[in-house]
C-alpha positions in Angstrom: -4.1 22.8 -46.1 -2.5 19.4 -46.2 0.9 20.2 -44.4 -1.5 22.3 -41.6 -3.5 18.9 -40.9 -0.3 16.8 -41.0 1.0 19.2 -38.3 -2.2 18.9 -36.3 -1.8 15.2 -36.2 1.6 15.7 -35.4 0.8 17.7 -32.6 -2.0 15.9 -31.1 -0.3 12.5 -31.6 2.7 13.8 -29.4 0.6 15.7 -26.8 -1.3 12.1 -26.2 2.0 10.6 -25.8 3.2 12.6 -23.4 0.2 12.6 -21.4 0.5 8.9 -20.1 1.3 8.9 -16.7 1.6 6.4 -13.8 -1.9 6.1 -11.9 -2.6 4.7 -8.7 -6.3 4.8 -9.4 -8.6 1.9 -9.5 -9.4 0.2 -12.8 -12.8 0.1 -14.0 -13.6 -2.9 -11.5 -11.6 -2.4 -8.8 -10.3 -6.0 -7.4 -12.4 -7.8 -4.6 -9.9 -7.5 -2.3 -10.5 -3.5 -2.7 -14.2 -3.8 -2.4 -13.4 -2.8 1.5 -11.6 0.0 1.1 -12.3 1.7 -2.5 -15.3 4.1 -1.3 -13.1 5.5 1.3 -9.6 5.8 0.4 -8.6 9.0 0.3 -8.0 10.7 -2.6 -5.2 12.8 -1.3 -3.0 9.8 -0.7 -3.8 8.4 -4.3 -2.8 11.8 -5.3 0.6 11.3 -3.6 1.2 8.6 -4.9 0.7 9.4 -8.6 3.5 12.3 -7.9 5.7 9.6 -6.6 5.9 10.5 -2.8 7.4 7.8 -0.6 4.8 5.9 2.1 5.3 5.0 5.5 5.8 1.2 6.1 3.7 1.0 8.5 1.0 2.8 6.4 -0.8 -0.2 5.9 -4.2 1.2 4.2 -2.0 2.8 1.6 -0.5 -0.9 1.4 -3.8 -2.2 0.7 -4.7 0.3 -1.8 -1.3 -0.8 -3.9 -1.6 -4.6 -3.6 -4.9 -4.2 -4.9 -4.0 -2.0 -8.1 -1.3 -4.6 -7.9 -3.9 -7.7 -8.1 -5.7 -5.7 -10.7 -3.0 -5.6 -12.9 -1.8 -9.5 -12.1 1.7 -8.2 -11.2 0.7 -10.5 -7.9 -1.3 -13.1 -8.0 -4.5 -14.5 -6.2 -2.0 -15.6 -3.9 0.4 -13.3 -3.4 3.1 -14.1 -5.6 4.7 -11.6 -7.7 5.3 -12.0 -11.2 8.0 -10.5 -12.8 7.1 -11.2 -16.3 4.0 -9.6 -16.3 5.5 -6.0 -14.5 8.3 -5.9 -17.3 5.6 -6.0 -20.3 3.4 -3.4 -18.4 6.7 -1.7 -18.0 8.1 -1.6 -21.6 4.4 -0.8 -23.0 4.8 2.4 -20.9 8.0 3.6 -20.5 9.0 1.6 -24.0 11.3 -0.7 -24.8 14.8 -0.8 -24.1 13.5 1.9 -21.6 16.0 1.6 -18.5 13.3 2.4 -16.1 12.0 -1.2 -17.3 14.5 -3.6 -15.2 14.6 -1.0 -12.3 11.0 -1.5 -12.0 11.2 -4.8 -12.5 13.7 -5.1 -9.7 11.7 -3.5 -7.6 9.5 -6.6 -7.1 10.6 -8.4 -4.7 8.5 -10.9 -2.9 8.2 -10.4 1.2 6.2 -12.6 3.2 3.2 -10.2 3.8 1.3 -9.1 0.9 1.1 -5.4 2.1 4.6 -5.1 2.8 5.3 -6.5 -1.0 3.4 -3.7 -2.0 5.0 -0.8 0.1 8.3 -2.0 -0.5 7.6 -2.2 -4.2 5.9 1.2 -4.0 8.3 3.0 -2.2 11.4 1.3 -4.6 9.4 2.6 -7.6 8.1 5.8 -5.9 11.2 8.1 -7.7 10.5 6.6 -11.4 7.1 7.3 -10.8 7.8 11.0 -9.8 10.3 11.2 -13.1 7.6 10.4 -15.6 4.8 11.8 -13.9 6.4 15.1 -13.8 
């Protein structure tokens, strides 16, 4: 009886780990810059995102959505800035440490002089790690 509850928790403990995902969904409170746009945004292009498919630069909306789960997060700022520190922890928690999807990501970040296209540019760098670990 012991070994078959031992192998339960074994089971279930490696099931939840393997169930983390990327997710372009809003947080509990989405960020006040999202108040605009989080009843309407489609949940097809969130959707698309989570399986890591790249946006159109000029998709702006989609932009929006990521800056704001960006915001959320404090990978950027108030302001706008990006901070690299904060990404890499996020990073390491999920993918774990030593992970080499860690600096990738973190490279990713670059800071442009638009907000939006921050975010699309991060997106679309990060889109084919997200599609690796959300598959």
């Amino acid at each position: 009886m012991r070994s078959f509850l031992l192998s339960a928790v074994f089971l279930l403990s490696v099931c939840c780990v393997f169930s983390t995902k990327v997710d372009f969904h809003h947080g509990d409170t989405p960020h006040k810059d999202c108040s605009n746009h989080h009843a309407h945004f489609s949940h097809d292009k969130i959707e698309k995102m989570n399986r890591g498919e790249p946006m159109e630069t000029t998709d702006k909306e989609s932009g929006q959505h990521v800056l704001c789960i960006l915001k959320e997060r404090k990978i950027v700022s108030e302001d706008g800035i990006v901070n690299k520190d904060v990404l890499k922890t996020r990073l390491a928690k999920f993918f774990g440490e030593g992970n080499e999807d860690v600096q990738k990501g973190v490279d990713c970040l670059v800071q442009k002089s638009d907000q939006i296209d921050t975010a699309i540019a991060f997106y679309n760098c990060v889109a084919p790690y997200v599609k690796k670990h959300n598959a």
